[in-house]
C-alpha positions in Angstrom: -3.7 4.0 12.8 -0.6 3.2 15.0 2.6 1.7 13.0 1.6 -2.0 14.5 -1.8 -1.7 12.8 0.3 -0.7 9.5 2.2 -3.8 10.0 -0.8 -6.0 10.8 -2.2 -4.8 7.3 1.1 -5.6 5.2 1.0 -9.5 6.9 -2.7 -9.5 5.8 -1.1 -8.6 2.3 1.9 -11.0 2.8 -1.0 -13.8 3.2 -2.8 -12.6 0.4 0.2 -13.1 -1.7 1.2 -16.6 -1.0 -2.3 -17.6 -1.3 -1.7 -15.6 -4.9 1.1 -17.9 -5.6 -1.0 -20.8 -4.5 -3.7 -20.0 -6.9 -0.8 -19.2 -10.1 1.0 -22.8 -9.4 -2.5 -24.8 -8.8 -3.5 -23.1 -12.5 -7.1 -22.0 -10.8 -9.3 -20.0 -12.3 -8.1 -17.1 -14.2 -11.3 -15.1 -11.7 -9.7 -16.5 -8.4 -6.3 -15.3 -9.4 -7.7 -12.0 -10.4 -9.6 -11.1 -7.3 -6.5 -12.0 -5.3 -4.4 -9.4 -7.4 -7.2 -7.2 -7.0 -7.4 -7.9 -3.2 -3.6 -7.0 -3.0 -3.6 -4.2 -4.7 -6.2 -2.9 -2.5 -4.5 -4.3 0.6 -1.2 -2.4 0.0 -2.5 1.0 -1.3 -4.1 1.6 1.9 -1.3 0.1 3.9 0.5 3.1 1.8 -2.1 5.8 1.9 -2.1 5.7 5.8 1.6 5.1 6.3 1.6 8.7 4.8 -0.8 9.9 6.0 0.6 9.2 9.4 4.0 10.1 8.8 4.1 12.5 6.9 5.3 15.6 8.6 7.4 13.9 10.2 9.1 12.3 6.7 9.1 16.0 5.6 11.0 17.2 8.1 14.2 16.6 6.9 14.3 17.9 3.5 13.9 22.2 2.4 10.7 23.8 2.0 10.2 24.1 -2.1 11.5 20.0 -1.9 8.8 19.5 0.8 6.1 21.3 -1.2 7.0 18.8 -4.2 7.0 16.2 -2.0 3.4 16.5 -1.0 1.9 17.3 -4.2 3.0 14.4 -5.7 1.9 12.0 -2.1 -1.5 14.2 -2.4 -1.8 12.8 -6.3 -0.5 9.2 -5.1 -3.4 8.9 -2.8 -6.3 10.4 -4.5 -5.4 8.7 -7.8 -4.8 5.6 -5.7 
């Protein structure tokens, strides 16, 4: 996924949000409003999970080797625990 596809997804999540608030000020029902919290949280963990996935060498780059291994183990756990 390039970087603009990244970004596409986070505006798909920005939407997502204001049509959360939407739903919170309106008082709708408590389902609606969960769904959309549900439908961000999806939204934004695999706007995350590919981020890293895509960048990831290249984040690691710039820090030491035993850092770097710490790094990824605790990326690895962040996405398979997603």
């Amino acid at each position: 996924m390039r970087k603009n596809t990244i970004t596409q997804r986070l505006n798909i999540v920005k939407g997502q949000i204001d049509g959360l608030i939407n739903l919170i000020e309106k008082q709708e029902d408590c389902r609606k409003v969960t769904e959309q919290f549900y439908a961000i949280n999806a939204g934004l963990k695999k706007a995350i999970e590919k981020y890293f996935k895509d960048n990831l060498s290249s984040c690691l780059k710039s820090i030491n080797l035993k850092k770097r291994k710490t790094v990824e183990f605790f990326l690895k756990e962040l996405v398979e625990n997603k």
